[in-house]
Kinemage of the C-alpha trace (Angstrom):
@kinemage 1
@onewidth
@group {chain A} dominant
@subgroup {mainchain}
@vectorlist {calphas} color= white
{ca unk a 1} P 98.248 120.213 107.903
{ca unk a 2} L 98.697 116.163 108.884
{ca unk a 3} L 95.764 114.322 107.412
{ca unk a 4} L 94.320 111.730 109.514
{ca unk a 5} L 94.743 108.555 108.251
{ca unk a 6} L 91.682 106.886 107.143
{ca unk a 7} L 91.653 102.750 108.241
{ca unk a 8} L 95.360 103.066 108.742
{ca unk a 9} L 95.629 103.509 105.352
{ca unk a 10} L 98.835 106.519 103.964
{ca unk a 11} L 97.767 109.726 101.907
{ca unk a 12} L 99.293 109.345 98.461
{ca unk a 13} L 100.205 113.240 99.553
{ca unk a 14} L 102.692 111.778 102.614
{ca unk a 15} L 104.399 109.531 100.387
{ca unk a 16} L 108.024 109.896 99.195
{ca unk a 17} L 106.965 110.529 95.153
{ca unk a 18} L 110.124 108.174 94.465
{ca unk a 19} L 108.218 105.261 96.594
{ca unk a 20} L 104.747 105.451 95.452
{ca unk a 21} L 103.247 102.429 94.379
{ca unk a 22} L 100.093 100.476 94.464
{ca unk a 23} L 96.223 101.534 94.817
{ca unk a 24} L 95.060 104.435 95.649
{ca unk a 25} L 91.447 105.795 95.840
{ca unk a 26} L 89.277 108.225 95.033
{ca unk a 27} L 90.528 110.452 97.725
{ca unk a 28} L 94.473 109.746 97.471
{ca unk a 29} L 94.318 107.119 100.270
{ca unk a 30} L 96.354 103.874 99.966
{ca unk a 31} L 94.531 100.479 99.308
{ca unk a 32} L 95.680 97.370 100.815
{ca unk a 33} L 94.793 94.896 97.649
{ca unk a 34} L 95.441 92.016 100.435
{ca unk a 35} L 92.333 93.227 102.247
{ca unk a 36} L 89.813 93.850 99.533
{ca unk a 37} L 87.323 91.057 100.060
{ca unk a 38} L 87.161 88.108 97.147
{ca unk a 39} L 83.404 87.163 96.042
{ca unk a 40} L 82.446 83.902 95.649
{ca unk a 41} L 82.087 84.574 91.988
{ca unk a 42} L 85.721 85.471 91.782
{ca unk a 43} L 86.724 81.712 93.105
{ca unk a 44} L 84.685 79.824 90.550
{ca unk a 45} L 86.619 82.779 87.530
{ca unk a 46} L 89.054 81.560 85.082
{ca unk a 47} L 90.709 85.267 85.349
{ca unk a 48} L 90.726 83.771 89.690
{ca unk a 49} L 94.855 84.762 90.671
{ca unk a 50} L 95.987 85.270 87.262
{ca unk a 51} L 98.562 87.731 87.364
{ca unk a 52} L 97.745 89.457 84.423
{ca unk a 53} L 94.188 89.999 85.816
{ca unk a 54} L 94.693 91.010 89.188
{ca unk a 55} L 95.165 94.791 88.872
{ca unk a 56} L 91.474 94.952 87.105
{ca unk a 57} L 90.011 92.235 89.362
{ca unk a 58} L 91.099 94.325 92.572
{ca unk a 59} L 90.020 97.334 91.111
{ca unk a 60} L 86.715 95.625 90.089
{ca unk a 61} L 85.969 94.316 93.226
{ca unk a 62} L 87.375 97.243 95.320
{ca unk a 63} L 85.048 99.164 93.030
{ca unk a 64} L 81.669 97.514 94.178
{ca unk a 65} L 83.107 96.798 97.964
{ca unk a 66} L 79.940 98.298 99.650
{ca unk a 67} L 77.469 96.884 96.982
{ca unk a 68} L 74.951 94.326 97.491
{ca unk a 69} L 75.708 92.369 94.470
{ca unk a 70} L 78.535 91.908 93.130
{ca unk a 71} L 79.025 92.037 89.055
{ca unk a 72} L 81.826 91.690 87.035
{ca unk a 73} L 81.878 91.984 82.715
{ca unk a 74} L 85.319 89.707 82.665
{ca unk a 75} L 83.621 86.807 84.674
{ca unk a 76} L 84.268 83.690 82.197
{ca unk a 77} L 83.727 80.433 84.590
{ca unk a 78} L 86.173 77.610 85.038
């Protein structure tokens, strides 16, 4: 059976297993880290677009994407 993509995103299921890479969620779909919203707070973080960071930061903030406040343990301001 096709799944039906959700948000354009790919099922982790229809991917070549030699070309999987990325974010996935809890459902197996694909997650476009480009499109996952950056808080405010993020902007004023030391860990802000430090590439040894941004796998937990996205994951963070993907995490709490429909949440009314957003919280993060690793903030540490500029």
């Amino acid at each position: 059976m096709k799944r039906v993509n959700k948000n354009g995103q790919r099922h982790i299921d229809d991917i070549d297993p030699t070309k999987i890479a990325g974010f996935f969620d809890d459902d197996g779909y694909q997650i476009n880290s480009d499109m996952i919203k950056k808080p405010f707070l993020c902007l004023i973080c030391r860990n802000n677009d430090n590439p040894d960071e941004e796998m937990v930061c996205n994951m963070t903030r993907y995490d709490q994407k429909d949440a009314g406040e957003f919280k993060c343990f690793a903030f540490s301001k500029k």
